[in-house]
C-alpha positions as CSV (number, residue, x, y, z in Angstrom):
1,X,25.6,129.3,222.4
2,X,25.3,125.6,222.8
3,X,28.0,125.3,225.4
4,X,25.4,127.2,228.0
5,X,23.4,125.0,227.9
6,X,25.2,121.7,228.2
7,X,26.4,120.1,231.6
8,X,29.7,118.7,231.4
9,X,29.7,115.6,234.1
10,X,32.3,112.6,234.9
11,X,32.8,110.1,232.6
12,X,30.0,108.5,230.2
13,X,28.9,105.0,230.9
14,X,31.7,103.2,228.9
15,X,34.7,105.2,230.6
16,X,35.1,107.5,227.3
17,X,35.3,110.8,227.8
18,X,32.5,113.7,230.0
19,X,29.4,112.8,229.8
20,X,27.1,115.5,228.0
21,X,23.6,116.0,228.7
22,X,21.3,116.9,226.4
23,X,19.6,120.0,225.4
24,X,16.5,120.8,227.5
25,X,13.3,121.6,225.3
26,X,13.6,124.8,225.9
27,X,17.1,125.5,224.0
28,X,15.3,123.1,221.4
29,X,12.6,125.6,221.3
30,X,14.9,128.5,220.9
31,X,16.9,126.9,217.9
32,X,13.6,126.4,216.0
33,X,12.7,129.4,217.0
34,X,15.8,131.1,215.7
35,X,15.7,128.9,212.3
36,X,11.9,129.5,211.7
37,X,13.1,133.2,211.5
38,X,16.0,133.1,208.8
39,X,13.3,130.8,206.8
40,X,10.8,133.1,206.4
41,X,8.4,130.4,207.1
42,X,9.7,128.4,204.3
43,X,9.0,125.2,206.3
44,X,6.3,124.7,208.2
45,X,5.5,122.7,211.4
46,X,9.3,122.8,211.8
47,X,10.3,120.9,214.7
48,X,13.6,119.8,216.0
49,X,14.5,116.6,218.3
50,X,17.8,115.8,220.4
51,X,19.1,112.2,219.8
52,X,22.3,110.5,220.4
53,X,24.0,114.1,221.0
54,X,23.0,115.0,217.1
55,X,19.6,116.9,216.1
56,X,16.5,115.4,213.8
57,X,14.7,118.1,212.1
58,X,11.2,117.7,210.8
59,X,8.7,119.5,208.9
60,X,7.4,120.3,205.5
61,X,8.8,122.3,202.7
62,X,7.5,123.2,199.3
63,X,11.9,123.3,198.0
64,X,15.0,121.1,199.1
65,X,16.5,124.7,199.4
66,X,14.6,126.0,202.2
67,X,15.4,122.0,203.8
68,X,18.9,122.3,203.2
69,X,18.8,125.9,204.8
70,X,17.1,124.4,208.0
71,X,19.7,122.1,208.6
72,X,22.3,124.5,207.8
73,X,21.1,126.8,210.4
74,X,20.1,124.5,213.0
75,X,23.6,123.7,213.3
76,X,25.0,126.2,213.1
77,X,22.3,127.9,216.1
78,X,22.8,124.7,217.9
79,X,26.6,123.5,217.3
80,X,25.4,119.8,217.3
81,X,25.5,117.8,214.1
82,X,22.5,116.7,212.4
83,X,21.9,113.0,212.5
84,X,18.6,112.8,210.1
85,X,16.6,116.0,208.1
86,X,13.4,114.2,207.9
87,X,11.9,117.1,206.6
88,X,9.8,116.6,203.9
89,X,9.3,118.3,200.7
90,X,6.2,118.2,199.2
């Protein structure tokens, strides 16, 4: 799914490699969308941000479970690694 999305382009800054942009908001939208739904709303205000060609998820669970099976699917949805899961369990 992610590879839609992305623009492949010349070369990065440094020389290394094509350069990838990022996900628009909308595909961000989509993922959280698409993870908010195998939750079950098992986290709420679940948003996800695009950094450094890696995602940040945030948000508020009441288990490390239903964190652990954001990330899990936000990956997996989105095919980028996650850098931080800042979602908090309270």
């Amino acid at each position: 799914m992610a590879s839609a999305t992305f623009k492949e382009g010349s070369k990065t800054a440094t020389g290394h490699g094509p350069a990838v942009q990022a996900p628009n908001r909308e595909f961000l939208d989509e993922i959280e969308m698409r993870v908010q739904s195998c939750l079950g709303g098992r986290v709420q205000d679940l948003r996800i941000l695009c950094v450094e060609g890696g995602l940040i998820l945030r948000g508020r669970s009441h288990s490390y479970y239903a964190k652990q099976l954001a990330q899990h699917h936000a990956q997996e949805f989105s095919e980028l690694p996650i850098r931080a899961n800042e979602i908090e369990v309270i």
